[in-house]
N, C-alpha and C positions, 0 to 999 in steps of 0.2 A: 686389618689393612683396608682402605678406601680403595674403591676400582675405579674407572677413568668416570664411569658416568656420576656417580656419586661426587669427586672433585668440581665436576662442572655444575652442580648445585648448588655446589658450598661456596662457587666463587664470588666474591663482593666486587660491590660497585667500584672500586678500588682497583680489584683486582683486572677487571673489565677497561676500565681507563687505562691501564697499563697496556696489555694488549693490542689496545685502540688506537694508541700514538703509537707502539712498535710497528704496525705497518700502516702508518700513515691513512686513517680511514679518518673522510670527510661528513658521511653520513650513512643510515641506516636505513633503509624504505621498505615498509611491511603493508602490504595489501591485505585488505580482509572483506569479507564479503559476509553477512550473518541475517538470520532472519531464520523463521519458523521456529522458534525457542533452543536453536542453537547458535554456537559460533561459526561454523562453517570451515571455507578452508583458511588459511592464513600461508603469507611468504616472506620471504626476508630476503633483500637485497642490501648487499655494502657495498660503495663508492668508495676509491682512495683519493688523495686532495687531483688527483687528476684526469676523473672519471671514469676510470677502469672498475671494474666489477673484482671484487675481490669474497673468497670462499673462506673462511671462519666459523668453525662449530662453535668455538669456544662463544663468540658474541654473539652468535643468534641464537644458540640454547639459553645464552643469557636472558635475551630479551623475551626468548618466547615462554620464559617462566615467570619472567616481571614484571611484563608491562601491564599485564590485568590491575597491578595496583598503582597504578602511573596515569590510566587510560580507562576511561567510561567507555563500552559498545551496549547496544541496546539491539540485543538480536531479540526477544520475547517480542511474539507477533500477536496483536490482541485483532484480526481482521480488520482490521480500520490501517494501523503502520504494519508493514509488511517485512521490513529487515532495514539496513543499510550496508553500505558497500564504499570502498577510498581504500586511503593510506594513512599510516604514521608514518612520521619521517622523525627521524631521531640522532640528534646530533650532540657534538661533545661543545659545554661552554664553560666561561668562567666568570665566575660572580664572587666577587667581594673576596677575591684570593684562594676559591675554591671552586675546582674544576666538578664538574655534574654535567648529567644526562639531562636535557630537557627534549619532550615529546609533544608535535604537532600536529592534530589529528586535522584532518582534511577530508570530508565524506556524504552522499549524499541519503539521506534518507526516503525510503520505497512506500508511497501508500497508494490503496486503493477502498474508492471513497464513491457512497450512491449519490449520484446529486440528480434535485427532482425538476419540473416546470408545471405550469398550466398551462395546459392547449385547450382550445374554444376552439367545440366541436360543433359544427351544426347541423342539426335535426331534422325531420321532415314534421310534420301534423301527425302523424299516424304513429311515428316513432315519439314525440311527447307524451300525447294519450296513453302508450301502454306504458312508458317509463313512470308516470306519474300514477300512473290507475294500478299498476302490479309490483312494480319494481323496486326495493327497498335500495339497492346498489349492488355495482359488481367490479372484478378487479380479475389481472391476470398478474400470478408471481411468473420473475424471467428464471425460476431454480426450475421449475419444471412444465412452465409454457401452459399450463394450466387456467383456464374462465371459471371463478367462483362467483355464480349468480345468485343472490339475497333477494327472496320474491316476500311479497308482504302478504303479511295471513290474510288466511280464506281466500285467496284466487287461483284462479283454474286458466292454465296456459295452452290455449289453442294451436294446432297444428301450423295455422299459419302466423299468429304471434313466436312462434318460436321461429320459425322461418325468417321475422323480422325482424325477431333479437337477435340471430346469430347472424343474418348478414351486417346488422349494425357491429357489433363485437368485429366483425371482420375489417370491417371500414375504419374503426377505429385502430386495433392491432396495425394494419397499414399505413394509415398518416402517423401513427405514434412515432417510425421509422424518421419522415421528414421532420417532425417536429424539432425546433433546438433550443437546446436545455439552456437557456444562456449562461447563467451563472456554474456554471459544469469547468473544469480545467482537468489538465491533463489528455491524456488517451483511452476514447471508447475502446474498455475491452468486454465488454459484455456480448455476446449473438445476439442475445434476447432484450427486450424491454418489456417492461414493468407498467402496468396501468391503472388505476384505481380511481372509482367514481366515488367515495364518501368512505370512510371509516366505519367501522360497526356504531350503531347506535345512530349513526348519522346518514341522513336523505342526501338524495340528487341534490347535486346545485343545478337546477335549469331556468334560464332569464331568456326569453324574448326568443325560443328556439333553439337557443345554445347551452352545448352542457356544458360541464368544467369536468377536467379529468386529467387527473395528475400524472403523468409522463417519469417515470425514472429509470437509473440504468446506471453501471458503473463503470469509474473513470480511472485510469494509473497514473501517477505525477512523483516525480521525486522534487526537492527542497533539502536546501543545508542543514545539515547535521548539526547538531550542538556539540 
Protein backbone atom coordinates (compact mmCIF):
# COMPACT_ATOMS: atom_id res chain seq x y z
CA UNK A 1 0.00 0.00 0.00
CA UNK A 2 1.16 3.76 -1.06
CA UNK A 3 1.14 6.29 2.13
CA UNK A 4 -0.06 9.79 1.59
CA UNK A 5 3.47 11.20 0.53
CA UNK A 6 4.24 8.64 -2.01
CA UNK A 7 0.55 9.54 -3.80
CA UNK A 8 1.57 13.00 -4.11
CA UNK A 9 4.62 11.95 -6.26
CA UNK A 10 2.82 9.88 -8.31
CA UNK A 11 0.27 12.51 -9.11
CA UNK A 12 0.16 13.81 -12.92
CA UNK A 13 -0.13 16.72 -14.49
CA UNK A 14 -3.78 15.64 -15.02
CA UNK A 15 -4.28 14.95 -11.81
CA UNK A 16 -2.94 18.53 -10.69
CA UNK A 17 -5.43 20.21 -13.18
CA UNK A 18 -8.08 18.74 -11.56
CA UNK A 19 -7.42 20.01 -8.26
CA UNK A 20 -6.48 23.24 -9.70
CA UNK A 21 -10.12 24.03 -11.17
CA UNK A 22 -11.76 22.37 -7.94
CA UNK A 23 -10.76 25.28 -5.99
CA UNK A 24 -10.71 27.70 -8.44
CA UNK A 25 -6.82 28.69 -8.42
CA UNK A 26 -5.77 31.62 -10.89
CA UNK A 27 -2.06 31.15 -10.34
CA UNK A 28 0.95 29.80 -8.68
CA UNK A 29 3.97 32.23 -7.55
CA UNK A 30 7.30 30.63 -6.45
CA UNK A 31 10.09 32.87 -5.31
CA UNK A 32 13.51 31.67 -5.35
CA UNK A 33 16.66 33.02 -4.60
CA UNK A 34 19.95 30.77 -5.68
CA UNK A 35 23.65 31.38 -5.96
CA UNK A 36 26.83 29.85 -4.41
CA UNK A 37 26.28 26.43 -6.17
CA UNK A 38 23.06 25.96 -4.52
CA UNK A 39 19.31 26.46 -4.87
CA UNK A 40 18.69 28.15 -1.88
CA UNK A 41 15.40 28.82 -0.43
CA UNK A 42 12.30 28.42 -2.59
CA UNK A 43 8.20 29.41 -1.71
CA UNK A 44 4.98 28.81 -3.21
CA UNK A 45 2.14 30.99 -3.19
CA UNK A 46 -1.64 30.18 -4.76
CA UNK A 47 -4.15 32.88 -5.86
CA UNK A 48 -7.83 31.95 -6.40
CA UNK A 49 -9.64 33.76 -9.50
CA UNK A 50 -10.21 36.34 -6.83
CA UNK A 51 -6.98 36.99 -5.11
CA UNK A 52 -7.14 35.36 -1.94
CA UNK A 53 -4.27 33.10 -0.89
CA UNK A 54 -5.08 29.70 -0.91
CA UNK A 55 -2.99 26.47 1.11
CA UNK A 56 -2.56 23.18 -1.14
CA UNK A 57 0.03 20.67 -0.47
CA UNK A 58 -1.29 18.61 -3.10
CA UNK A 59 -0.10 21.54 -5.84
CA UNK A 60 2.78 22.88 -4.49
CA UNK A 61 4.49 19.46 -3.58
CA UNK A 62 3.57 19.16 -7.23
CA UNK A 63 5.39 22.00 -8.48
CA UNK A 64 8.16 21.78 -6.24
CA UNK A 65 9.18 18.37 -7.66
CA UNK A 66 8.51 19.62 -11.31
CA UNK A 67 9.43 22.58 -12.12
CA UNK A 68 13.20 21.72 -12.29
CA UNK A 69 12.25 20.31 -15.66
CA UNK A 70 9.91 23.12 -16.89
CA UNK A 71 12.48 25.97 -15.61
CA UNK A 72 16.20 26.76 -16.17
CA UNK A 73 17.93 28.41 -12.57
CA UNK A 74 21.48 29.13 -12.77
CA UNK A 75 22.49 29.11 -9.03
CA UNK A 76 26.64 27.81 -9.98
CA UNK A 77 28.59 30.93 -8.90
CA UNK A 78 31.83 31.02 -10.98
CA UNK A 79 32.99 34.67 -9.05
CA UNK A 80 32.17 36.78 -11.82
CA UNK A 81 27.78 35.85 -11.61
CA UNK A 82 26.96 35.44 -8.21
CA UNK A 83 23.32 33.87 -8.09
CA UNK A 84 19.91 35.00 -9.09
CA UNK A 85 16.88 35.81 -7.27
CA UNK A 86 12.63 36.45 -8.75
CA UNK A 87 9.60 34.28 -9.28
CA UNK A 88 7.91 31.82 -11.32
CA UNK A 89 4.51 32.42 -11.81
CA UNK A 90 2.63 29.42 -13.07
CA UNK A 91 -0.69 29.28 -14.45
CA UNK A 92 -3.34 26.91 -15.97
CA UNK A 93 -3.94 27.45 -20.15
CA UNK A 94 -5.44 26.06 -22.96
CA UNK A 95 -3.85 25.39 -26.35
CA UNK A 96 -5.33 23.57 -29.12
CA UNK A 97 -7.95 21.83 -26.91
CA UNK A 98 -5.72 20.98 -24.21
CA UNK A 99 -5.36 22.30 -20.88
CA UNK A 100 -1.33 22.68 -19.44
CA UNK A 101 0.72 24.33 -17.00
CA UNK A 102 2.84 26.97 -18.58
CA UNK A 103 5.77 28.67 -16.47
CA UNK A 104 6.99 32.39 -16.49
CA UNK A 105 10.22 32.98 -14.96
CA UNK A 106 10.86 36.65 -14.11
CA UNK A 107 14.45 37.28 -12.19
CA UNK A 108 17.32 39.22 -11.85
CA UNK A 109 20.67 38.02 -12.09
CA UNK A 110 23.68 38.97 -9.24
CA UNK A 111 27.18 39.73 -10.50
CA UNK A 112 30.22 41.18 -9.15
CA UNK A 113 32.61 42.36 -11.69
CA UNK A 114 36.55 44.27 -11.25
CA UNK A 115 36.51 47.06 -13.53
CA UNK A 116 39.75 48.98 -13.98
CA UNK A 117 40.94 53.04 -15.22
CA UNK A 118 44.09 54.98 -15.97
CA UNK A 119 44.81 57.61 -13.61
CA UNK A 120 47.75 60.10 -14.58
CA UNK A 121 49.72 60.52 -11.88
CA UNK A 122 52.27 63.24 -11.46
CA UNK A 123 55.63 63.09 -10.30
CA UNK A 124 58.09 65.35 -8.88
CA UNK A 125 62.20 65.27 -10.57
CA UNK A 126 63.52 63.29 -7.87
CA UNK A 127 60.56 60.78 -8.00
CA UNK A 128 61.34 60.13 -12.03
CA UNK A 129 64.95 59.64 -11.44
CA UNK A 130 64.57 56.86 -8.97
CA UNK A 131 61.53 55.28 -10.66
CA UNK A 132 63.47 55.07 -13.80
CA UNK A 133 67.09 54.41 -12.34
CA UNK A 134 65.69 51.41 -9.79
CA UNK A 135 62.32 50.64 -10.19
CA UNK A 136 61.05 47.85 -12.48
CA UNK A 137 57.07 48.46 -11.13
CA UNK A 138 54.84 48.04 -8.26
CA UNK A 139 51.31 47.34 -7.52
CA UNK A 140 48.91 46.95 -4.40
CA UNK A 141 46.34 43.85 -4.39
CA UNK A 142 42.75 45.13 -2.45
CA UNK A 143 42.71 40.94 -0.91
CA UNK A 144 45.18 42.11 1.43
CA UNK A 145 46.19 45.81 1.01
CA UNK A 146 49.50 44.69 0.38
CA UNK A 147 52.81 47.10 -1.84
CA UNK A 148 54.69 44.67 -4.04
CA UNK A 149 57.73 46.64 -5.23
CA UNK A 150 59.79 45.06 -8.32
CA UNK A 151 63.38 46.81 -8.03
CA UNK A 152 65.63 46.16 -11.09
CA UNK A 153 68.99 44.36 -10.57
CA UNK A 154 71.93 45.53 -9.00
CA UNK A 155 70.48 48.62 -7.11
CA UNK A 156 70.96 49.50 -3.77
CA UNK A 157 67.86 51.43 -2.00
CA UNK A 158 68.85 54.22 0.26
CA UNK A 159 67.29 55.23 3.36
CA UNK A 160 65.93 58.15 2.05
CA UNK A 161 64.96 56.80 -1.50
CA UNK A 162 62.68 54.54 0.35
CA UNK A 163 61.43 57.37 2.45
CA UNK A 164 60.57 58.61 -1.13
CA UNK A 165 58.98 55.59 -2.39
CA UNK A 166 56.88 54.96 0.21
CA UNK A 167 55.45 58.53 0.58
CA UNK A 168 54.89 58.32 -3.14
CA UNK A 169 52.92 54.66 -2.76
CA UNK A 170 51.02 56.69 -0.08
CA UNK A 171 49.95 59.67 -2.50
CA UNK A 172 49.08 57.38 -4.75
CA UNK A 173 47.05 54.54 -2.52
CA UNK A 174 45.14 58.21 -1.66
CA UNK A 175 44.06 59.76 -4.99
CA UNK A 176 43.44 56.07 -6.16
CA UNK A 177 40.23 56.60 -3.62
CA UNK A 178 39.19 59.86 -5.89
CA UNK A 179 39.98 58.47 -9.04
CA UNK A 180 36.68 57.35 -11.37
CA UNK A 181 36.71 54.39 -12.93
CA UNK A 182 34.38 55.58 -15.68
CA UNK A 183 33.38 52.63 -17.56
CA UNK A 184 32.64 50.67 -13.92
CA UNK A 185 28.59 50.02 -13.25
CA UNK A 186 26.97 49.01 -10.65
CA UNK A 187 27.88 49.49 -6.73
CA UNK A 188 31.36 49.88 -5.23
CA UNK A 189 31.67 47.29 -2.89
CA UNK A 190 35.14 46.78 -2.31
CA UNK A 191 37.06 48.90 1.03
CA UNK A 192 40.04 48.48 -0.73
CA UNK A 193 41.55 49.45 -4.35
CA UNK A 194 43.71 47.94 -6.47
CA UNK A 195 46.80 49.63 -8.11
CA UNK A 196 49.28 48.49 -10.51
CA UNK A 197 52.06 50.37 -12.35
CA UNK A 198 53.06 47.61 -15.28
CA UNK A 199 52.62 43.83 -15.42
CA UNK A 200 55.63 41.58 -14.75
CA UNK A 201 57.88 41.76 -17.61
CA UNK A 202 56.75 45.14 -18.16
CA UNK A 203 58.35 48.85 -17.21
CA UNK A 204 56.94 52.12 -15.94
CA UNK A 205 54.81 54.09 -18.44
CA UNK A 206 56.35 57.65 -17.42
CA UNK A 207 55.87 60.60 -20.26
CA UNK A 208 56.65 64.26 -19.42
CA UNK A 209 56.52 63.52 -15.37
CA UNK A 210 53.48 61.55 -15.43
CA UNK A 211 52.96 57.84 -14.66
CA UNK A 212 50.20 55.79 -15.75
CA UNK A 213 48.77 53.43 -13.00
CA UNK A 214 45.90 51.27 -13.30
CA UNK A 215 43.17 51.92 -10.75
CA UNK A 216 40.76 48.87 -9.92
CA UNK A 217 38.13 47.76 -7.63
CA UNK A 218 34.95 45.76 -7.54
CA UNK A 219 31.49 46.61 -8.51
CA UNK A 220 27.80 44.60 -7.76
CA UNK A 221 24.95 45.12 -10.47
CA UNK A 222 22.12 42.92 -11.18
CA UNK A 223 20.54 42.46 -15.14
CA UNK A 224 17.71 40.32 -16.41
CA UNK A 225 17.82 36.93 -16.22
CA UNK A 226 17.46 34.66 -19.25
Amino acid sequence: MFNNLTKKYMQTENDIIQIWKENNIEKCVMEFSCGGDSMGDTEYTLYDNEGNQVLNEDITDYFDNNIYEQVDFYEVSDGHYMGESGTVTIELDEYDGELSFTYNKEAKSEFEETFSGTMEFNLTEVEVKLLEEKISNFNKSEWDSQVFINYKDDCVITDEEEVILNDLIKRIEDDSFDFEIEDAIGEEVGSERSFDTGEDGEGLNIGDSVLQVRISSRFYYTQDAD
